[in-house]
N, C-alpha and C positions, 0 to 999 in steps of 0.2 A: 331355313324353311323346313317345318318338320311335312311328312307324308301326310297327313291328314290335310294340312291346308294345301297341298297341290291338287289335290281331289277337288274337280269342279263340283260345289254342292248341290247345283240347282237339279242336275238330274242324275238317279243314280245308274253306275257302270255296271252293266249285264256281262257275268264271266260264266262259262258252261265248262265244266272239265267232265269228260266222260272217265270212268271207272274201267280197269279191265274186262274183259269177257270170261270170268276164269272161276274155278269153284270154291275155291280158299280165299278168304280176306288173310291177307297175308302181308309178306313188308312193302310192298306199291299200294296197296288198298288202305291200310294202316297210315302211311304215310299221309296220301290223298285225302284220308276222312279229320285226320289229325290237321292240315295245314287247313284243310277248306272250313272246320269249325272255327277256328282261331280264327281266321280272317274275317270270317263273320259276325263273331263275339266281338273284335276288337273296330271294323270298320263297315257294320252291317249298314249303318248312315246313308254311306255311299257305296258301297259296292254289294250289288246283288249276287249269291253267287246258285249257281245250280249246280247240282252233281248229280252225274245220269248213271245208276245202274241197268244193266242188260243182263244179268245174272244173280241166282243165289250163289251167296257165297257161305262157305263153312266158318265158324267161327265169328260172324261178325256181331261188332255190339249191336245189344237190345236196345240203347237209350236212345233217344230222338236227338240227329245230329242239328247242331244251330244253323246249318244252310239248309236250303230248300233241296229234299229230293225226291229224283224224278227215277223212278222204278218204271220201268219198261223189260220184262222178262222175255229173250230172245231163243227162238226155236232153234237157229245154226245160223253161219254165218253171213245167210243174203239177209235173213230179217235183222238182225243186228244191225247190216249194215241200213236198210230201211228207218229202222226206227230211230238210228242218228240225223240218218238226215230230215225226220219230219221233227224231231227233234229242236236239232240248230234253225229250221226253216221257221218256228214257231216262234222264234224271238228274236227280238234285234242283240242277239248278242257282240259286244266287242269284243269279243278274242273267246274261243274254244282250246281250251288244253286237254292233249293226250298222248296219256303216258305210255309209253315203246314206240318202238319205230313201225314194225308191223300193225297194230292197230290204228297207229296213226295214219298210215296209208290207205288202209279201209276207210279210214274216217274220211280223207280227204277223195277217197275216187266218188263215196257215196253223195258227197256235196257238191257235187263237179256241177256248175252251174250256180250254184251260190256264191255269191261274193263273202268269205267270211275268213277273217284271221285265225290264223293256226299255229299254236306253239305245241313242239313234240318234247315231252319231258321225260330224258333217259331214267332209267331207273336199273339198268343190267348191264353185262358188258355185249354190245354190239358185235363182236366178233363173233363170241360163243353163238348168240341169236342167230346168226346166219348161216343155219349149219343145217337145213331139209331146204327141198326146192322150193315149196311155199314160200317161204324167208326169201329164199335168193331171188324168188320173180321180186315180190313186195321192196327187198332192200334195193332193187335194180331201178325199181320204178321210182324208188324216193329219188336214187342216186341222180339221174338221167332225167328225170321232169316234177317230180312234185317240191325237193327241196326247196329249189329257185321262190315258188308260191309259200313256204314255210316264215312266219314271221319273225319266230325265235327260237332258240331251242334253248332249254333248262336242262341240268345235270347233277347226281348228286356228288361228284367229283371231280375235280381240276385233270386228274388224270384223267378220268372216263372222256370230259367235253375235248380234251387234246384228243385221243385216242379217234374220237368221233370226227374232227375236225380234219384229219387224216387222212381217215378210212372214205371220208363223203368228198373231200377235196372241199368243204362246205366253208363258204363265205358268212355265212347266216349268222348273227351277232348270237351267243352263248351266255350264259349266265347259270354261275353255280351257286345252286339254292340248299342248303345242308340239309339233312332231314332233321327233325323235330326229336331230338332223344327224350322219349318218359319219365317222368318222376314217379318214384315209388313212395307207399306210405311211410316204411320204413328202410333207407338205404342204409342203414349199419350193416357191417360185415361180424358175424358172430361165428364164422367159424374157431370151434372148440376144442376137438381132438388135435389136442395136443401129442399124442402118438403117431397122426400121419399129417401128411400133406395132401392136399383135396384138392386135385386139378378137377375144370366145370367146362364143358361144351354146351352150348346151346344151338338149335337151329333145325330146321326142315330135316328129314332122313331121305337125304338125295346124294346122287352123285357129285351135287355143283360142291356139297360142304363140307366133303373129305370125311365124313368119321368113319371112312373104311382106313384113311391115312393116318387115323391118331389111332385108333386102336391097335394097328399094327408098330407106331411109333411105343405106344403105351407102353405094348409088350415086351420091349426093350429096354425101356424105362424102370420097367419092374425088376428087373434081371440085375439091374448097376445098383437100385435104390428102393430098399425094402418098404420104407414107409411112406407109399404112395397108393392113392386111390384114383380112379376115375368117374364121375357121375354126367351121364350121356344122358341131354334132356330134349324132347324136340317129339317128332311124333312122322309117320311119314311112309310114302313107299317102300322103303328098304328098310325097316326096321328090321324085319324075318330073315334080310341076309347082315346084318350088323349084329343082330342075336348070336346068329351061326357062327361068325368070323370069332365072337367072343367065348364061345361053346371049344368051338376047334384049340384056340390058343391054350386053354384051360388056364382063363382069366377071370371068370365069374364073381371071384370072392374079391376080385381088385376095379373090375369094371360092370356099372352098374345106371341099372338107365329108367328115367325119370318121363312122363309124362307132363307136362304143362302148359298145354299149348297158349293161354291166355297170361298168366303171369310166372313167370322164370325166377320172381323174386326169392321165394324159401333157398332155391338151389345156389343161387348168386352167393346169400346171407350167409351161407354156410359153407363157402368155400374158400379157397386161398386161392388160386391162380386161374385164368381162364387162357384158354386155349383153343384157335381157330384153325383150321385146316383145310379152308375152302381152295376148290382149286380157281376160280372166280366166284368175281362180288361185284356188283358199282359201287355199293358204300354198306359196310355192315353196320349196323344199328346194334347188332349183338354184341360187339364191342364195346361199344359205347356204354351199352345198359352193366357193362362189366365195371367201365371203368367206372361210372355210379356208384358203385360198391367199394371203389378203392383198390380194387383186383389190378395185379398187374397181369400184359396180356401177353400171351404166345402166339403166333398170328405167320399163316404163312406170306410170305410177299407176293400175293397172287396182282393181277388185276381184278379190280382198282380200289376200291376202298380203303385196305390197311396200311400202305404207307400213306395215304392223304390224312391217318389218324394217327397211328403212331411214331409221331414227330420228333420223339425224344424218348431216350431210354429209360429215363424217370418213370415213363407208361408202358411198355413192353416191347418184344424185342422181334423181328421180323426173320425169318429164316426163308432160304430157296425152298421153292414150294415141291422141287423135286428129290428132294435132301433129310430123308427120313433121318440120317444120323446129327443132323445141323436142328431137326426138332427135338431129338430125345439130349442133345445136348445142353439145349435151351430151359430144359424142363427140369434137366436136372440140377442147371444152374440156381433154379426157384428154388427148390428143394432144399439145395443146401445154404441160400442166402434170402431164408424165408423173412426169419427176424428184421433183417437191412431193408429190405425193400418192402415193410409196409410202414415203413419211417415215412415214405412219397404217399400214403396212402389219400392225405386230405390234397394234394398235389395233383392227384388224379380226378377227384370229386370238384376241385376247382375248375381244373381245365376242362373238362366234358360240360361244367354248364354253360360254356358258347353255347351251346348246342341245346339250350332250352326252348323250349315253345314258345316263350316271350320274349325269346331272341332274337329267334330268326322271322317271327312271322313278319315283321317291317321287312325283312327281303325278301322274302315270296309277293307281298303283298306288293311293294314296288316293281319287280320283274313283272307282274301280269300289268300290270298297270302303262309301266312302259312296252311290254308287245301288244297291248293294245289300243296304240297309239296315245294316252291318254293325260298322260304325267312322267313325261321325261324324268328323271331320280338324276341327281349329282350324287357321286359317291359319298358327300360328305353330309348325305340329308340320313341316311340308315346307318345302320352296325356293317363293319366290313368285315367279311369274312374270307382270311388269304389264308392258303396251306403255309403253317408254320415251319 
């Protein structure tokens, strides 16, 4: 039985996902607008979907997404919470999804008296979240009464939905929905200079993604093995002290930092190894867009994202995330076994397209379908996706 014919057609299924509250369209919003088009292009027949913005975000595409949406621009956080619940009250939706746990719990106090389904879809690590008192009333109030009323929870990680399932003592049936990795116009890897080796960072300039950890790793790197570069791409609060850090080292002519907030691609194209250094993750997609390229990846073993992706050394190599000398180790292992390991290169470009939009959207589409009561899924009607 494929998913389209479990979808009753006589009338179609109303699904509401609300969008962050947040000023950057970033990798939760990216995701969200990515799965919710998809689903729409591929099963708009039957399933209506609406996405509710409450905020400008920086960055977001200009192009008209294929779901219907609902722009609702919020002053702070009681009207926000207002304008979800006139929102969900305005339609018979079968199931609302929202992503974190703290908005979810806004969402669900603001509907208190509607009868409506609700699945919380992780996107971070829970632990980290829980760290100002805001968070800890919020995460208290999921833990102690709103769970129980939770219909499902979605994760982009096996590790992350274990970690969760843990942490909430939580019964709630789970289901790991991958996120959608991009295809670029051109993924060939063209790096050229042949005189160095060209390690690539991509990602936000925050403390969650360590590039105060690699630069200081880098600087060690430089000292063992002359012919290496660094290109730091991403954009962000901390850039002015990541500049500084780079200034102090007197690393400037070896580390060097890139702007792109919309496509990462030129930087990718033109490098040989990618290298993450986040101290947490739920699931990096910057990864993923590496391994697109054929890149093999340096990746610290934080929680949770990078071992749920890098399964196998063919794709890169995971180091303790507190282990500065186990990163420059790693790097320098690239360095000197650059030629052997882009032999794996089409090995890498295979295995990340799991993780295509036309991949997975049959599993998101059936997770919402089933938390909304509506189309139970056998595992054997979609693509399965198990950490390898």
């Amino acid at each position: 039985m494929s998913l389209m014919s479990s979808i009753v057609a006589d009338k179609k299924i109303k699904i509401l996902y609300i969008q962050q509250n947040t000023k950057s369209f970033a990798g939760v919003e990216h995701v969200v607008d990515t799965v919710c088009s998809e689903i729409s292009r591929k099963f708009g027949a039957s399933i209506e979907l609406d996405v509710l913005y409450t905020s400008k975000h920086k960055n977001r595409p200009k192009s008209r997404p294929a779901y219907n949406e609902i722009t609702r621009i919020s002053r702070n956080t009681l009207h926000m919470m207002k304008i979800c619940r006139r929102t969900v009250a305005c339609k018979d939706y079968q199931l609302v999804v929202v992503p974190q746990i703290e908005p979810a719990v806004l969402v669900m106090i603001a509907c208190l008296g509607i009868p409506q389904r609700i699945a919380v879809y992780l996107h971070g690590n829970p632990h980290r979240e829980c760290s100002h008192w805001k968070a800890k009333v919020l995460f208290f109030l999921m833990k102690f009464y709103f769970l129980r009323h939770v219909s499902d929870v979605f994760g982009t990680s096996p590790r992350q939905l274990e970690s969760f399932r843990k942490m909430f003592g939580s019964e709630v049936r789970q289901t790991w929905l991958p996120n959608p990795v991009r295809r670029f116009d051109d993924q060939s890897n063209c790096a050229i200079d042949q005189d160095f080796v060209t390690f690539v960072n991509v990602g936000r300039f925050t403390h969650q993604k360590g590039q105060d950890i690699l630069i200081s790793a880098f600087s060690e790197l430089a000292r063992i093995r002359k012919n290496v570069r660094l290109r730091i791409v991403g954009y962000g609060e901390d850039e002015a002290a990541l500049r500084q850090q780079v200034l102090q080292l007197n690393m400037q002519s070896v580390i060097t930092f890139d702007n792109l907030p919309d496509n990462p691609a030129p930087a990718l194209s033109a490098s040989d190894v990618f290298v993450s250094t986040s101290r947490w993750e739920g699931w990096s997609l910057a990864i993923c867009e590496a391994l697109r390229f054929g890149m093999p990846v340096v990746s610290t073993d934080c929680q949770f994202g990078p071992s749920d992706i890098l399964t196998d050394e063919k794709l890169g190599r995971l180091v303790q995330a507190d282990k500065i000398e186990q990163l420059v180790a790693a790097m320098a292992y690239y360095v000197d076994n650059l030629r052997y390991e882009k032999t794996y290169s089409d090995y890498r470009k295979a295995y990340v397209s799991r993780f295509d939009v036309d991949q997975i959207v049959d599993v998101h589409a059936a997770a919402i379908l089933t938390a909304a009561g509506r189309a139970p899924v056998k595992m054997g009607d979609v693509p399965a996706f198990e950490a390898r």
